[in-house]
Each structure stands twice: as C-alpha cells, then as structure tokens.
C-alpha positions as a Markdown table, in Angstrom:
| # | Residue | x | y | z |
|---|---|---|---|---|
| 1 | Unk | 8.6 | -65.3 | 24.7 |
| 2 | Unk | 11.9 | -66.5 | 23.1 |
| 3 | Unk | 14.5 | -64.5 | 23.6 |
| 4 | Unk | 16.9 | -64.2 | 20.2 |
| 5 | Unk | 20.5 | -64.2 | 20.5 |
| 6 | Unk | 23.0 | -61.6 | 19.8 |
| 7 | Unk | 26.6 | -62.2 | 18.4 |
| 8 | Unk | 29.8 | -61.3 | 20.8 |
| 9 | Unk | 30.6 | -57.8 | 21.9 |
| 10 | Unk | 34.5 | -57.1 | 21.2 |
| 11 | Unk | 36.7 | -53.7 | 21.2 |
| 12 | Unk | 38.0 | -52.7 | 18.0 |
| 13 | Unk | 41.2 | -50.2 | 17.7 |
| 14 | Unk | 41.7 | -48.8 | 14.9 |
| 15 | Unk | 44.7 | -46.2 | 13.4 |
| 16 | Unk | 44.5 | -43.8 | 10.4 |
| 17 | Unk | 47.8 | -44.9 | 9.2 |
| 18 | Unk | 47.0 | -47.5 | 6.2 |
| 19 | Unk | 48.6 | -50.6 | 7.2 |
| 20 | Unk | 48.1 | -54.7 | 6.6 |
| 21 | Unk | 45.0 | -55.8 | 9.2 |
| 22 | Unk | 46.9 | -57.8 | 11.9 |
| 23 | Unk | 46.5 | -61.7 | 11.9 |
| 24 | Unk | 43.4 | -62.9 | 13.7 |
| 25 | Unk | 44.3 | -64.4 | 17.4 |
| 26 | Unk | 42.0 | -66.5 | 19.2 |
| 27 | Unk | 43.4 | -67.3 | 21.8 |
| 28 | Unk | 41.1 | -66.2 | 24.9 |
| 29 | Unk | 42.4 | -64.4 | 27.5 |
| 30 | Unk | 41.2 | -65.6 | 31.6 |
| 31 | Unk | 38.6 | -63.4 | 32.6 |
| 32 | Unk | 38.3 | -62.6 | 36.0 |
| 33 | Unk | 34.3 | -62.3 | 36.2 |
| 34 | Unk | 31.7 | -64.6 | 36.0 |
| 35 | Unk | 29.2 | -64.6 | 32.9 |
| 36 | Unk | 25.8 | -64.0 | 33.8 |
| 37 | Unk | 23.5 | -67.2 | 32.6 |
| 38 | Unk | 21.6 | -64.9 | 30.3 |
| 39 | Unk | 24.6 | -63.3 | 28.9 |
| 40 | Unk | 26.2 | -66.8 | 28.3 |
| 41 | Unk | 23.4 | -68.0 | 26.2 |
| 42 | Unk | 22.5 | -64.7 | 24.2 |
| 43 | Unk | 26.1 | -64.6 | 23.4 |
| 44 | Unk | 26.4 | -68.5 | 22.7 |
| 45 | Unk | 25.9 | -70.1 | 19.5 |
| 46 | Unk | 23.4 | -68.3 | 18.0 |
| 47 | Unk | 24.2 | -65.6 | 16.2 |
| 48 | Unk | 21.9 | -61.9 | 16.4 |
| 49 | Unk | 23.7 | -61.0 | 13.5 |
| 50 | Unk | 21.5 | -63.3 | 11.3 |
| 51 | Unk | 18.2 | -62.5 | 13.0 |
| 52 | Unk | 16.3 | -59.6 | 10.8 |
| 53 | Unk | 16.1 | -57.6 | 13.5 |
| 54 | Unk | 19.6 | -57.0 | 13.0 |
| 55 | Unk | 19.9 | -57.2 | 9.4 |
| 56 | Unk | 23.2 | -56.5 | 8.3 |
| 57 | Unk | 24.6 | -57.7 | 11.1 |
| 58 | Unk | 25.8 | -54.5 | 13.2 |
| 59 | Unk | 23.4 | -55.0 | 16.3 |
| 60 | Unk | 22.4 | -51.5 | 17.4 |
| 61 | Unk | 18.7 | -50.3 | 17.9 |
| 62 | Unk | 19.2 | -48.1 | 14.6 |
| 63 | Unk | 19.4 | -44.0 | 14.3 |
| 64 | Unk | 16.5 | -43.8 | 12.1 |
| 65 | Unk | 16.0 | -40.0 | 11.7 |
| 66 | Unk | 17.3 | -39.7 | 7.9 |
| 67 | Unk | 14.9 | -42.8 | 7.2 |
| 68 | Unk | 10.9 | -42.4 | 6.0 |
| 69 | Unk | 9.7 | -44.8 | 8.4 |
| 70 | Unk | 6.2 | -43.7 | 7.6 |
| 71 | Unk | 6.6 | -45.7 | 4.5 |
| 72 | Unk | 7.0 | -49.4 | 4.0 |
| 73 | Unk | 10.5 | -50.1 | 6.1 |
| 74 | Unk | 13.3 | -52.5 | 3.8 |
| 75 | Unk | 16.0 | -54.4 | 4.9 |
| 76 | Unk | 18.0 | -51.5 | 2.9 |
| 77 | Unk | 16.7 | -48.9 | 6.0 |
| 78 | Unk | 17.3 | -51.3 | 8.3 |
| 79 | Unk | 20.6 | -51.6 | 7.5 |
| 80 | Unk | 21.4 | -48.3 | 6.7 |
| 81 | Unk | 19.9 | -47.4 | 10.2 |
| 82 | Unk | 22.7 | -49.1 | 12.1 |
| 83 | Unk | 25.3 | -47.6 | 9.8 |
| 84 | Unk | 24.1 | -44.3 | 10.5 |
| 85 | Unk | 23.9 | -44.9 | 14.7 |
| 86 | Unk | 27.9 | -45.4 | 14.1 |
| 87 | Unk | 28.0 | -42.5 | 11.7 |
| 88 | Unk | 26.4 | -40.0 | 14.7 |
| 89 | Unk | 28.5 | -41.4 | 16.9 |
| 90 | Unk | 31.8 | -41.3 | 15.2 |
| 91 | Unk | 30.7 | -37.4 | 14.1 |
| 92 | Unk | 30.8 | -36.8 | 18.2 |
| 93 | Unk | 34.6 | -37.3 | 17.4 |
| 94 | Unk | 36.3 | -34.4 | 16.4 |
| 95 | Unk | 38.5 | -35.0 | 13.3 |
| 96 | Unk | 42.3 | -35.4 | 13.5 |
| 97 | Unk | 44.8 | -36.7 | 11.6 |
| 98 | Unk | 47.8 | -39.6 | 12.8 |
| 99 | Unk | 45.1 | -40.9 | 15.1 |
| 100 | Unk | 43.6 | -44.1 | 16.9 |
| 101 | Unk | 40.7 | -45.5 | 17.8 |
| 102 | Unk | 39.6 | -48.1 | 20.4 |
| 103 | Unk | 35.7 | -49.4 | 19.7 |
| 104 | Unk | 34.6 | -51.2 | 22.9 |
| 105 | Unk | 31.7 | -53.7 | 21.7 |
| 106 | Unk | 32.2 | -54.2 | 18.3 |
| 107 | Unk | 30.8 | -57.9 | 18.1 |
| 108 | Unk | 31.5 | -60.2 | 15.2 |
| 109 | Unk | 33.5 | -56.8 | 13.4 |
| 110 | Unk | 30.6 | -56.0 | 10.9 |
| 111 | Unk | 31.2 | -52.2 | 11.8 |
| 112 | Unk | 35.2 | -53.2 | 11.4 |
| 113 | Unk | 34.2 | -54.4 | 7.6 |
| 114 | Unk | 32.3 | -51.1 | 7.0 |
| 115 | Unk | 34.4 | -48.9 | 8.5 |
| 116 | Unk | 37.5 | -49.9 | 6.5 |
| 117 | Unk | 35.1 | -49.6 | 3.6 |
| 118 | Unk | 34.3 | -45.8 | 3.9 |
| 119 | Unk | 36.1 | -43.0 | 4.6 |
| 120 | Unk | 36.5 | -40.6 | 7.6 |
| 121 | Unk | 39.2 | -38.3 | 8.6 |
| 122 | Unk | 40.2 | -40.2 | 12.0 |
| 123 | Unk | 39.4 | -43.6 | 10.7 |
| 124 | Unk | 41.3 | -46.4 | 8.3 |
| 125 | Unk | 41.3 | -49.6 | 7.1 |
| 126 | Unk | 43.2 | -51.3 | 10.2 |
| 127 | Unk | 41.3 | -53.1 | 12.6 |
| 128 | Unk | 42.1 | -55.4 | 15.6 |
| 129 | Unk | 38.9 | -56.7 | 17.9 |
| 130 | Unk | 39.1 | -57.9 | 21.1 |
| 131 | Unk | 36.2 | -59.7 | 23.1 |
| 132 | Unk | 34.9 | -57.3 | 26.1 |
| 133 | Unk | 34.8 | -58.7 | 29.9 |
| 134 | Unk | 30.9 | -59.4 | 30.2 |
| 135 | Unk | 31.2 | -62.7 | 27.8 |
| 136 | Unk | 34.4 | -64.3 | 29.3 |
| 137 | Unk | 35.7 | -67.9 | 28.3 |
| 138 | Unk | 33.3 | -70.3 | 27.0 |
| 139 | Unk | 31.2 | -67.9 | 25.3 |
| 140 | Unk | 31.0 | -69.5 | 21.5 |
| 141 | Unk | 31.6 | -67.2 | 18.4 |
| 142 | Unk | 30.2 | -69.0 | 15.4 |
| 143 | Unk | 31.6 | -66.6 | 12.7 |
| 144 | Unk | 35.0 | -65.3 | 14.3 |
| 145 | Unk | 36.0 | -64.6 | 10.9 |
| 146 | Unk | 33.3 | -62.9 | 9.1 |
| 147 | Unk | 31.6 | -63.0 | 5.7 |
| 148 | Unk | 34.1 | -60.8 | 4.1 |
| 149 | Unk | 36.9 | -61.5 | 6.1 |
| 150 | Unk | 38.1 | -60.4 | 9.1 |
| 151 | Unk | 39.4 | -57.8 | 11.3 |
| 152 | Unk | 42.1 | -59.2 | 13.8 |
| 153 | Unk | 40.6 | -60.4 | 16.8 |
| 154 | Unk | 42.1 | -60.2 | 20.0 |
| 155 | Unk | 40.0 | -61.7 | 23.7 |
| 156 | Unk | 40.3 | -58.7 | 26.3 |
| 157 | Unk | 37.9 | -57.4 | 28.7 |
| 158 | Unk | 36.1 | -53.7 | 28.6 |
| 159 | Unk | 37.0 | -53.2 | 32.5 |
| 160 | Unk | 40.1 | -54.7 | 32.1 |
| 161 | Unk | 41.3 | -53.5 | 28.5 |
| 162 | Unk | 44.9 | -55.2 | 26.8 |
| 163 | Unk | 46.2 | -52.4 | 25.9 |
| 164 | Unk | 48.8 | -50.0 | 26.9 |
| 165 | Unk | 48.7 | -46.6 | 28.7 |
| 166 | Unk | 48.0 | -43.3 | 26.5 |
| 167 | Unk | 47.5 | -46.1 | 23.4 |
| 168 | Unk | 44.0 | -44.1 | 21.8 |
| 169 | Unk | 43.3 | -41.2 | 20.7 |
| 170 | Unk | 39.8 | -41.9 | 20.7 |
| 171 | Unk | 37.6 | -44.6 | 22.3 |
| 172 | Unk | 33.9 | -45.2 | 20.9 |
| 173 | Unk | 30.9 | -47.9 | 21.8 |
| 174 | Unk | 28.3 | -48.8 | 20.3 |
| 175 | Unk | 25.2 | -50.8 | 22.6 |
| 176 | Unk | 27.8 | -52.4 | 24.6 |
| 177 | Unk | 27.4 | -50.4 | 27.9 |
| 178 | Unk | 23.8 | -51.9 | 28.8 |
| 179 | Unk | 25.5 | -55.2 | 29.9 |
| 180 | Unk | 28.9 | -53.7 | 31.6 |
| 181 | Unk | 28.6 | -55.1 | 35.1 |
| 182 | Unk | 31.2 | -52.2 | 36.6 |
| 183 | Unk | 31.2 | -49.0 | 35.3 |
| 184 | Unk | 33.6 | -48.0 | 37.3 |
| 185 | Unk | 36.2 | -50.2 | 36.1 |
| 186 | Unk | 34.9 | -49.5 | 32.4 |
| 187 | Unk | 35.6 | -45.6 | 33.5 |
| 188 | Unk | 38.7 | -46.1 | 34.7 |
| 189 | Unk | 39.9 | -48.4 | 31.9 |
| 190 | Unk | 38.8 | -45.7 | 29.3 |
| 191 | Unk | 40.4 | -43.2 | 31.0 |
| 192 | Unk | 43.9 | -45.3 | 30.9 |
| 193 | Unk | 44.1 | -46.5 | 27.6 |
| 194 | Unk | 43.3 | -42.2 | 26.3 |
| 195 | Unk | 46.5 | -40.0 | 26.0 |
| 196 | Unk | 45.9 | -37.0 | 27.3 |
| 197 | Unk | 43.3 | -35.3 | 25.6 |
| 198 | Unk | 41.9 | -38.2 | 23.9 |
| 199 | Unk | 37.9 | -38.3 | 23.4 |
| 200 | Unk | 35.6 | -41.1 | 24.7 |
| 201 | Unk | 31.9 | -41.4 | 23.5 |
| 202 | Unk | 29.3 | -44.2 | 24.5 |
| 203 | Unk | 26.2 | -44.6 | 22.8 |
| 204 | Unk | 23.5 | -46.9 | 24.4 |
| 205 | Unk | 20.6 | -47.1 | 26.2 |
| 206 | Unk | 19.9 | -45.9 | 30.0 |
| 207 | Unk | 17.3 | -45.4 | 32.7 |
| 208 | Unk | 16.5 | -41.5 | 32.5 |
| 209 | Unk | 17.9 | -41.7 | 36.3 |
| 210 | Unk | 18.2 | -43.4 | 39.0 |
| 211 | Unk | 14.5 | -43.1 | 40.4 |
| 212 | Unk | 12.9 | -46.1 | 42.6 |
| 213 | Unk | 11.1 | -48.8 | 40.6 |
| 214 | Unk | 13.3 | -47.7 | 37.3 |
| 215 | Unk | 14.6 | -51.8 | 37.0 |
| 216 | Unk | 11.4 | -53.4 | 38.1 |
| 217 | Unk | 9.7 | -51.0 | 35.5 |
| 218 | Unk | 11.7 | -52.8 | 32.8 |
| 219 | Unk | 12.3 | -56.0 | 33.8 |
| 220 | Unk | 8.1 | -56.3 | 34.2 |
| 221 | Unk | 8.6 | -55.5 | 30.6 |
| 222 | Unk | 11.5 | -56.5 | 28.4 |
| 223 | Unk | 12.8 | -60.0 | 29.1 |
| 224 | Unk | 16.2 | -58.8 | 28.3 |
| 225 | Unk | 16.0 | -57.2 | 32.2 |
| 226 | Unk | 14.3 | -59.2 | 33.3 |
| 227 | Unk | 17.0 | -62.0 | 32.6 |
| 228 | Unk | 19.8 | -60.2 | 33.1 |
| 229 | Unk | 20.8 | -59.7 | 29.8 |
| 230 | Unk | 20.9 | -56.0 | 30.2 |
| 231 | Unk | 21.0 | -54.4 | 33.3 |
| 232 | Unk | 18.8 | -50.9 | 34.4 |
| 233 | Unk | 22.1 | -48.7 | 34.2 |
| 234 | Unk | 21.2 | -45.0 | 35.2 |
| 235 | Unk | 22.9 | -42.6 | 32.7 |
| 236 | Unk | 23.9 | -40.3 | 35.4 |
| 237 | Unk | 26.0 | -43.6 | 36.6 |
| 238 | Unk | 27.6 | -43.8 | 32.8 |
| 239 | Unk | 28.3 | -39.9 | 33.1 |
| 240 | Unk | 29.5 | -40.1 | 37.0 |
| 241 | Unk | 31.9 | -43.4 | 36.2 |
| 242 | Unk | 33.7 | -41.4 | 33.7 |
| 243 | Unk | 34.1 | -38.4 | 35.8 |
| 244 | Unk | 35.2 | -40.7 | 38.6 |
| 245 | Unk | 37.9 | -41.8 | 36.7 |
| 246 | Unk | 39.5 | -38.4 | 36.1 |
| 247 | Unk | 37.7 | -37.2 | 32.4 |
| 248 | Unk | 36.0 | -34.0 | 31.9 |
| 249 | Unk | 33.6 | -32.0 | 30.3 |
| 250 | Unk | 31.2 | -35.4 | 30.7 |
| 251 | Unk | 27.5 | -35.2 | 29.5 |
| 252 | Unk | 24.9 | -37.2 | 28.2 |
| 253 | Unk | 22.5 | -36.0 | 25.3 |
| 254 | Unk | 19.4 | -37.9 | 24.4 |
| 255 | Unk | 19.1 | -38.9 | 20.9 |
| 256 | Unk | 15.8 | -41.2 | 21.7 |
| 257 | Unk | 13.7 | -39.1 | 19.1 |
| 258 | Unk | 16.3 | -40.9 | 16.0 |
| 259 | Unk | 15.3 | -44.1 | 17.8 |
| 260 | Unk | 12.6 | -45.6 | 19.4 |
| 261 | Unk | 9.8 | -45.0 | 16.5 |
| 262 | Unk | 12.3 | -46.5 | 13.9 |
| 263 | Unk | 13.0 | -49.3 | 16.3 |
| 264 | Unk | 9.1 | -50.0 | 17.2 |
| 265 | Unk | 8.1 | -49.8 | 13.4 |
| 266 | Unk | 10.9 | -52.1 | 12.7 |
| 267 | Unk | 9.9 | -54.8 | 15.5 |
| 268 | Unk | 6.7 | -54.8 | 14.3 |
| 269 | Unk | 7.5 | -55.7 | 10.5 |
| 270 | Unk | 9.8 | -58.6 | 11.1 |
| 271 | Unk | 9.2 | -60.0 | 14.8 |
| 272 | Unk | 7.0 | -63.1 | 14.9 |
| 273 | Unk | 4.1 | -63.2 | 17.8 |
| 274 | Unk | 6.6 | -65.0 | 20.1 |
| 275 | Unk | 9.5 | -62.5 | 19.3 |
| 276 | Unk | 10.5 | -58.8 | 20.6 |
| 277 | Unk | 7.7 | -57.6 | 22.6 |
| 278 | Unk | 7.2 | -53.6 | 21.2 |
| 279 | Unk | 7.6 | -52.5 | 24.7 |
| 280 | Unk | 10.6 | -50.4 | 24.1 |
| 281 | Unk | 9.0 | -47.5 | 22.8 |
| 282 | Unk | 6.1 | -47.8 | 25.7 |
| 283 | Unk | 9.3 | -47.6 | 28.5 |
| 284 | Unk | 10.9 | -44.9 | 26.3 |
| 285 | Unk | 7.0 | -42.8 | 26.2 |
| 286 | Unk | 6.7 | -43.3 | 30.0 |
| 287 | Unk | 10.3 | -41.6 | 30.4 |
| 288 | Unk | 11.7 | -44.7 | 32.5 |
| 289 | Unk | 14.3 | -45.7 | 29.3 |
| 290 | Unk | 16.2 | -43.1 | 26.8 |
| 291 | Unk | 19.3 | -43.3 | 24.1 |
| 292 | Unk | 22.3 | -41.6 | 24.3 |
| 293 | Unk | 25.2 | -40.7 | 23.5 |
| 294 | Unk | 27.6 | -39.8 | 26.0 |
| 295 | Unk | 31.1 | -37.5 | 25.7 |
| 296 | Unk | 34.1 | -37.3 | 27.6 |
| 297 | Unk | 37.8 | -36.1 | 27.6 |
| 298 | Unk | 40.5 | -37.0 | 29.3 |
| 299 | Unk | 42.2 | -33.7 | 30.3 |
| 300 | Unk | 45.8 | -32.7 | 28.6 |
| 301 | Unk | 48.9 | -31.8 | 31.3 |
C-alpha cells in the first residue's frame, strides 16, 4: 500500500491583541531526538496538504457530525469537516479576553490562515508557528509560506517548547499527539509554558487503554503503526502525562461518533485501491482505537 505524506506539524501562538503577524524565521532550531524513518519521509517532500484526503489542507480526520454524510460527500464537507474539528476544540476553551494561545501541531499554518480569518473571542489575527520535536532538522517543508501567505514560523520542539514560563493562556492541538515520542516531556512542557490557570486541550486519536495486543491490533492494520508513523498511545497515558506534570481537573471525552463514519465514507470516495485502507473505522468498532478530546488546567496560586 503506498503510504501518502502529510505536511509538518508546528505550534502556533496566537494573542487576541490585533497586531502585524511577525516575520517568518526559518532558521531551524538543533533537536535533541532522532526522527523516526517513517516520520522523516511522511513529513519530507511531499505534501498531505495536497492529497484529497486532506482537502483544504488542515490535516485532521474531520468532526463530521453537522455534515449529511449519508448524501454524496464534496470537497466543500470535507473541508468544512476539518474546520469544524478546530471549531469543537477551540469551543473546549472557555472565552476570555487579553489572551494567548499556543497550537502545538499546526503544520504548514492552514488553521493559522483560517483562524485569523474568523472570529472568536480568545482568538486574533496574529500568528507565529514553530515546528514540533518529532520532525527535527532535515525534515523538508515544501510550502513554508503558504498559499495565502504566511503565519510566522518559528522551529521548536513540542517536548521542548521556545517559549517562556507562564507565556499562554491557552494551549490547543490538533492530530499532533499520535506521533509525540514522550508524553511526559509534552506534559511537562504544556504545563510550563501555561500561567496559572491557563487551559490545555488535545484532540487526537488513542488506544481506548492500555490492554495487551492494543499496538499489534493496529499495526496488523493501519500501516501508519505499523511504520511507526503513529505510535499506539493509550489515552489514559495522554490524561496521566498531564496530571504528572502538575495540571488538574484532566479527562478525556470520546468524540469518535463526529468521526470515524465521516472519515470511512470519505476514504472511500477519494482513496485509490492502493491508498488508505478503511480500517479505521473497523479498529474504532472493535473498541481497540477512539477520538478525543482531552482537558486540562494548570491550577492558579
């Protein structure tokens, strides 16, 4: 089966205070930890962005639940399916003003382009990206800039984040998680960069938990873990990494009912033979793989 590419994960900060989008930098930053082979070359050249699987260029799986996808699916619903997964998950956010936000995974900035496009109360026009650990130096980005222009870009790493204690108000990913090699460091690294009482949510896909046979399930399966393109994280290690690095109130709520039919129906209208096996939805019915989106808090003095 070929395997398509996807385009580079990033974190993406963001402040509600209008102000000129910072200067792209591209200068990479050294990263500490080596890039899995599979990870190198679905984050190379090619670009996921441009495969109609990910039409519109935001790379999630989709939150389908406001689309018919009983009826004939358009690249319209697919697009507006990944605009609505950030939509849930920036609604898990509770409003406030003089805020900002950290996005941890936000790939070639599509999300960036559409955010500063629409409106939210603890969201804004000014971006700046930065490259997440798990696709170090070497990893190609073919359009660092965009379509439509960029968000400024900045190389940092998800367990080792460049930015400065108590920066965010709010950290959010987006189908990033899946290929974090340490949680822990991701945990602690979230917690850091939140002032007190700032809000984390991560939205991506899990085992249900941490049974026997869980990876070998998936990797006999999905080529993506059987590569090691994504690895066979248990949510209740997402929602234990957090609390282990001092956040509360942490839990983990399925939204796999918004996703996995949408998903299936739309892997089976674009993918050729050779493409995206329709085996997501199969793991998902056999309870071995879920969605979800997972909350945190990082407690206030």
């Amino acid at each position: 089966m070929r395997l398509p590419t996807r385009s580079p994960r990033r974190l993406t900060p963001e402040s509600d205070t209008p102000k000129e989008a910072p200067k792209v930098t591209q200068e990479p930053q050294p990263d500490q930890r080596p890039i899995p082979p599979a990870v190198q070359k679905a984050y190379g050249a090619a670009d996921l962005g441009a495969n109609p699987l990910f039409a519109g260029g935001f790379i999630n799986f989709g939150h389908w639940q406001a689309i018919d996808t009983t009826a004939g699916l358009s690249q319209e619903d697919r697009v507006r399916s990944q605009q609505d997964m950030y939509r849930h998950v920036l609604e898990a956010l509770p409003p406030a003003g003089g805020s900002r936000a950290l996005e941890v995974g936000s790939g070639t900035g599509s999300a960036a382009r559409w955010r500063s496009r629409s409106t939210a109360s603890h969201t804004s026009p000014a971006w700046t990206s930065t490259r997440n650990s798990s696709y170090g130096p070497g990893v190609q980005f073919p359009h660092p800039q965009g379509p439509a222009g960029p968000p400024g870009l900045r190389p940092g790493a998800a367990e080792d984040m460049p930015f400065a204690d108590g920066e965010f108000d709010y950290l959010y990913s987006v189908e990033a998680a899946q290929h974090f090699s340490d949680l822990d460091a991701f945990g602690r690294e979230t917690a850091r960069v939140l002032r007190p009482g700032g809000h984390a949510v991560v939205a991506s896909f899990f085992t249900t938990d941490d049974a026997p046979g869980r990876a070998k399930r998936l990797a006999g399966l999905l080529d993506c873990y059987a590569n090691g393109l994504d690895i066979a994280h248990p949510v209740t290690h997402v929602v234990d990494a957090l609390a282990r690095a001092g956040l509360k109130g942490t839990r983990a709520v399925s939204i796999g009912p918004s996703v996995w039919q949408g998903w299936d129906r739309w892997i089976a209208h674009v993918s050729e033979p050779d493409g995206w096996p329709r085996n997501f939805l199969r793991v998902h019915e056999e309870g071995v793989l879920d969605y979800y989106v997972v909350t945190a808090t990082r407690p206030a003095p």
